[in-house]
N, C-alpha and C positions, 0 to 999 in steps of 0.2 A: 266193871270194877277196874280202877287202878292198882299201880303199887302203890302210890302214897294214899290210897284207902286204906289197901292189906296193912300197912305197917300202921295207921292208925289206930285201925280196931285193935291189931296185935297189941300196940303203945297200951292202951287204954286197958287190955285185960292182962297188961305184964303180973306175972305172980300168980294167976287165976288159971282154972283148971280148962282145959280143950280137951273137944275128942278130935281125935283124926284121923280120918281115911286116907289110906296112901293106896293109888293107884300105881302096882309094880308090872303092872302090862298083862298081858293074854288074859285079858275080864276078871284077875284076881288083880285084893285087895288085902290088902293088912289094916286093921284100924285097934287104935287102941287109944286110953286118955291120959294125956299127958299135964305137965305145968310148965306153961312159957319162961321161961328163966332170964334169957338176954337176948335184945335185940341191936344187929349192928347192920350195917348201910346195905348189904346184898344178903347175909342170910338172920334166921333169926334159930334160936337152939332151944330146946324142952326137954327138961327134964324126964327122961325115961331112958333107959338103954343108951343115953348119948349119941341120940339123935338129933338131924339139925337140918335143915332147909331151906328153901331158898323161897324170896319173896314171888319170882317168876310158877314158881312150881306151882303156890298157892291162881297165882293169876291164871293159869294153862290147866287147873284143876286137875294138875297131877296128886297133888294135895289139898282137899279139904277140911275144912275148921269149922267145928261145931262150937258156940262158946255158953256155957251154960247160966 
């Protein structure tokens, strides 16, 4: 997978509900489902708790995207 995949699929379900696993180190994970809200050149932001990430993160699988 690229980033200009990550950020097309992103493109394509702007608005639409994700889950995500966030991978915060020593084998735990936080996940919870968010809505993608805006996407700009290096992160992209989802609405929940005002969280935001980064295209890299998705590619290095520190974060994953479920899209339903």
């Amino acid at each position: 997978m690229t980033i200009e995949k990550i950020k097309e699929n992103l493109n394509e379900n702007l608005g639409n509900k994700v889950r995500i696993v966030f991978n915060i180190g020593r084998n735990k994970t936080e996940e919870f489902e968010a809505i993608i809200k805006e996407l700009y050149n290096f992160i992209f932001i989802v609405e929940t708790e005002n969280k935001s990430f980064t295209y890299s993160d998705v590619l290095t699988q520190t974060v994953e995207l479920h899209f339903d």
